[in-house]
C-alpha positions as CSV (number, residue, x, y, z in Angstrom):
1,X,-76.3,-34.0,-1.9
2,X,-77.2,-37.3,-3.6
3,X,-80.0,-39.4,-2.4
4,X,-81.1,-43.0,-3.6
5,X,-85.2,-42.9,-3.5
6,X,-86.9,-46.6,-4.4
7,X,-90.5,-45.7,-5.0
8,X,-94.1,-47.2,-6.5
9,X,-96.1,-45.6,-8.7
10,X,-98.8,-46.5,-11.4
11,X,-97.5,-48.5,-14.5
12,X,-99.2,-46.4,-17.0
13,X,-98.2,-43.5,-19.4
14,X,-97.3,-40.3,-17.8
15,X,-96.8,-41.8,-14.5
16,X,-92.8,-41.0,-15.0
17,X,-93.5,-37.6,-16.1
18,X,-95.9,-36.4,-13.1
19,X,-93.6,-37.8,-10.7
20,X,-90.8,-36.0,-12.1
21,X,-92.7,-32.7,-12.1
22,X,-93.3,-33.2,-8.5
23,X,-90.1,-34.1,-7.3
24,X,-88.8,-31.1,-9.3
25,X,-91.4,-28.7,-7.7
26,X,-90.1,-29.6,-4.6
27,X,-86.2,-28.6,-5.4
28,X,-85.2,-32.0,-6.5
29,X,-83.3,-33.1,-9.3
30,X,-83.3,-36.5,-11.4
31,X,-80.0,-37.9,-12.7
32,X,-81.0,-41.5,-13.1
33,X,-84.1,-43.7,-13.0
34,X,-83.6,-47.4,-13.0
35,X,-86.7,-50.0,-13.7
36,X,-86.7,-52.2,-10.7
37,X,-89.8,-54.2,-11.4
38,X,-93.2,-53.9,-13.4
39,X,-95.8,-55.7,-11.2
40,X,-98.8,-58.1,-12.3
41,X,-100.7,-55.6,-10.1
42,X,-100.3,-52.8,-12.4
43,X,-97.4,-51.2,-9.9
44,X,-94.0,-50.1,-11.1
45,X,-91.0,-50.3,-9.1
46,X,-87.9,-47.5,-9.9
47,X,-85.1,-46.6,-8.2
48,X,-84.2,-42.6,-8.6
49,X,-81.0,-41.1,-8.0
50,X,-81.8,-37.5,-6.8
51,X,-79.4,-34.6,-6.4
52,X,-80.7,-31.9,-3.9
53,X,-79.5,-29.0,-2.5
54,X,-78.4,-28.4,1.2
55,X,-81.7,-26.4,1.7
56,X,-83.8,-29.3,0.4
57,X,-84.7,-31.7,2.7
58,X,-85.9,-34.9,1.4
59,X,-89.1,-34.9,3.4
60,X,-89.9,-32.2,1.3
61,X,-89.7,-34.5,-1.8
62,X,-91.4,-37.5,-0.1
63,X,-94.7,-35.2,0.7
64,X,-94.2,-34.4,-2.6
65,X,-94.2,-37.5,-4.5
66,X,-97.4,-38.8,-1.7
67,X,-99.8,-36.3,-3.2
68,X,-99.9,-37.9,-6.6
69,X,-102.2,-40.5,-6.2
70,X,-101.2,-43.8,-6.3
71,X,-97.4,-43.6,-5.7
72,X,-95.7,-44.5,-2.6
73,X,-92.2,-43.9,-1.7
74,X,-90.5,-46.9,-0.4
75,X,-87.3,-45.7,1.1
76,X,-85.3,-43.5,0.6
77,X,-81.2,-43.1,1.9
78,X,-77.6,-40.9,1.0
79,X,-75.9,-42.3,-1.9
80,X,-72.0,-41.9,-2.0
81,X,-71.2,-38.7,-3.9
82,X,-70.0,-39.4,-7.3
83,X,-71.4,-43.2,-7.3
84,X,-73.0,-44.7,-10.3
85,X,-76.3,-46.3,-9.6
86,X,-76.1,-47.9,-12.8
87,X,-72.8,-49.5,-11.3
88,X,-74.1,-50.9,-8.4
89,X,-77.7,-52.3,-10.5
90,X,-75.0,-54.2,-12.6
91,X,-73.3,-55.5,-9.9
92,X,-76.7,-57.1,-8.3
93,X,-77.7,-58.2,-12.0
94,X,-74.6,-60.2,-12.0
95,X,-74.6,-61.3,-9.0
96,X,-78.1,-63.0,-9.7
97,X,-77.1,-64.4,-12.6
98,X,-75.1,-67.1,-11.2
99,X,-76.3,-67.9,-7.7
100,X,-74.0,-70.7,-7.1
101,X,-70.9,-68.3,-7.8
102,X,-72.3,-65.1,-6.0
103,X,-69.8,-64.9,-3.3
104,X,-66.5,-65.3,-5.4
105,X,-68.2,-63.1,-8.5
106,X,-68.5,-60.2,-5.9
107,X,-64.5,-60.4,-5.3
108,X,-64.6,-59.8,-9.3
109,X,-66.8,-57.1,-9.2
110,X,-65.8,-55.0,-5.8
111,X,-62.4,-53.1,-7.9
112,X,-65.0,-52.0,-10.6
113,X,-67.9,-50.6,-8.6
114,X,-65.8,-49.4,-6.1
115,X,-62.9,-48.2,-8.4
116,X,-60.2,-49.7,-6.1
117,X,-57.2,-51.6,-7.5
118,X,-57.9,-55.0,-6.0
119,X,-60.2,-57.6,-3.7
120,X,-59.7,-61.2,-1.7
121,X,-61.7,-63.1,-0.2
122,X,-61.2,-64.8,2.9
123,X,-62.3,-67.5,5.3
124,X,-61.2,-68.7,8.4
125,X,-61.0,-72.4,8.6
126,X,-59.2,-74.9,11.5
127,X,-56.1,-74.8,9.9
128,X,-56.5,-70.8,9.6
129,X,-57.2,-67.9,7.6
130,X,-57.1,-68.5,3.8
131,X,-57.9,-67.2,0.8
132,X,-61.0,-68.3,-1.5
133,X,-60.6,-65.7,-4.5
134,X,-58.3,-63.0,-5.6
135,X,-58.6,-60.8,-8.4
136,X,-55.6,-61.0,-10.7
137,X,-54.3,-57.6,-9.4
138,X,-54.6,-58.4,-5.8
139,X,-50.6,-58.7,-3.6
140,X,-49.6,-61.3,-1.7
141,X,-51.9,-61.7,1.6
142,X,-49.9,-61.1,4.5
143,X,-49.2,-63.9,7.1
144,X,-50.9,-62.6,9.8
145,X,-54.3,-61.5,8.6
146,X,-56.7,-62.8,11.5
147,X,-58.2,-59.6,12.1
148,X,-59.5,-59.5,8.4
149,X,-62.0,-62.3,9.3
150,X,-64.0,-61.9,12.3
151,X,-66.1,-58.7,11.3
152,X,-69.5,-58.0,12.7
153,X,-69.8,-55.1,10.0
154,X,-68.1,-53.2,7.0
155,X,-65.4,-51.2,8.2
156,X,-61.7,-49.5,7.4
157,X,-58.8,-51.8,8.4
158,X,-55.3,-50.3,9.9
159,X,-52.7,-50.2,7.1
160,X,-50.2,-53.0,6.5
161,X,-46.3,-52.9,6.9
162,X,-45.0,-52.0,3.2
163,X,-48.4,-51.1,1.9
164,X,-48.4,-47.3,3.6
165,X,-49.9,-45.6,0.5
166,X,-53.0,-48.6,0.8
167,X,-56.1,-48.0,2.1
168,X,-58.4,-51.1,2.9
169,X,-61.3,-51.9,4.3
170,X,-63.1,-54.9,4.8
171,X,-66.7,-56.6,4.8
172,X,-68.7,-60.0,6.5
173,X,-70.0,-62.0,4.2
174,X,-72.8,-64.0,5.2
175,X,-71.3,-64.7,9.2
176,X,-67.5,-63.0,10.8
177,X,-65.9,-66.6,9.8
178,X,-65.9,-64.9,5.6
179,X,-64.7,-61.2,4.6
180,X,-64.0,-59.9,1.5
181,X,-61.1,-57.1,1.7
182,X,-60.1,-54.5,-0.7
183,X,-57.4,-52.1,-1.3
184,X,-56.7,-48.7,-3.0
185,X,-53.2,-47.8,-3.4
186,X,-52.4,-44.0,-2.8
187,X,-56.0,-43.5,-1.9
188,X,-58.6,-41.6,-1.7
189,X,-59.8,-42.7,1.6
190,X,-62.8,-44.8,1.4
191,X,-66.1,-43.0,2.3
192,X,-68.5,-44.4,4.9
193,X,-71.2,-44.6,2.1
194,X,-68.9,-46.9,0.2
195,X,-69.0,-48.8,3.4
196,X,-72.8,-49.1,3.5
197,X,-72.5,-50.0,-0.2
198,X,-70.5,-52.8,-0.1
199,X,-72.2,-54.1,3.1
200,X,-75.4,-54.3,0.4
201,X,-73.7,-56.2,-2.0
202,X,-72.3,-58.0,1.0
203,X,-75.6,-59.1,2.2
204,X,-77.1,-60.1,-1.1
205,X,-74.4,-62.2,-2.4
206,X,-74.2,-64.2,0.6
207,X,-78.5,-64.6,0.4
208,X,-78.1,-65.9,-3.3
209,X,-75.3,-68.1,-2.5
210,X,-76.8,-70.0,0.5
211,X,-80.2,-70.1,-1.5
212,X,-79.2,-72.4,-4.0
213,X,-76.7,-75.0,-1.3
């Protein structure tokens, strides 16, 4: 079972290492540690990727990683089975690198840290729904695609006439008037963890957008 844990610990040598001991001690194990942030206050920031067994529960790890002295774990959630946290760190890197784009670059980005064949983006505006971006392997939108807009939250859309192999699903971006949908062509079916996923990215790209109109 695969767990994303963000935690803050010391930013001195051997730091890493006891916190690794102690999350192993407690039935844990480590497949990737990202560097989210050194502090000026000597704290680091990391993001670990923690794959536990069914009889592990991640209490059990948090207590753990408490009793070393000056670390703190700051949340801690599921991660889709089989994701790559490097993927989604990339995504947000690039998404931050070019505020003013952030909304269409996530279109660009969703087939790759998804692994879907293709993303839109849509908005609704008086004269209707259209589309803002496309990736280059993305169909023809269908006429009728007002329930693609209007979304209060990430969720799977029905299939469309002549696209029965598809599955989609669909995302707000910064208000129910933007989505971005995406589509995988003979499947698999897209996991609620994906979901939650793209809802992130979702979320952030629409912040960094509106931050620099």
């Amino acid at each position: 079972m695969a767990f994303l844990m963000r935690v803050e610990l010391p930013d001195v040598p051997g730091s890493l290492g006891a916190l690794a001991s102690a999350i192993g001690s407690a039935g844990g194990n480590i497949e990737a540690i990202e560097i989210v942030e050194h502090r000026r206050d000597g704290v680091a920031v990391d993001d670990v990727l923690l794959d536990m067994p069914p009889t592990v529960m991640p209490d059990t790890v948090i207590s753990a990683c408490h009793r070393l002295d000056g670390v703190r774990v700051v949340w801690i959630s599921r991660y889709a089975a089989g994701a790559s946290l490097r993927m989604d760190l990339e995504a947000v890197e690039s998404l931050t690198g070019d505020p003013g784009s952030a909304r269409e670059r996530l279109v660009e980005l969703v087939p790759v840290t998804f692994r879907c064949d293709w993303a839109v983006g849509l908005r609704r505006t008086p004269e209707g729904v259209v589309v803002t971006t496309a990736t280059a392997t993305a169909p023809d939108v269908p006429a009728d695609v007002e329930h693609w807009v209007g979304l209060r939250a990430a969720r799977h859309l029905p299939s469309v006439l002549g696209w029965d192999s598809t599955v989609l699903a669909a995302v707000p971006v910064g208000g129910p008037d933007e989505s971005v949908v995406f589509g995988r062509r003979g499947g698999p079916e897209i996991l609620s963890s994906e979901l939650a996923r793209l809802a992130h990215l979702a979320a952030l790209a629409a912040s960094i957008s509106d931050a620099v109109r």
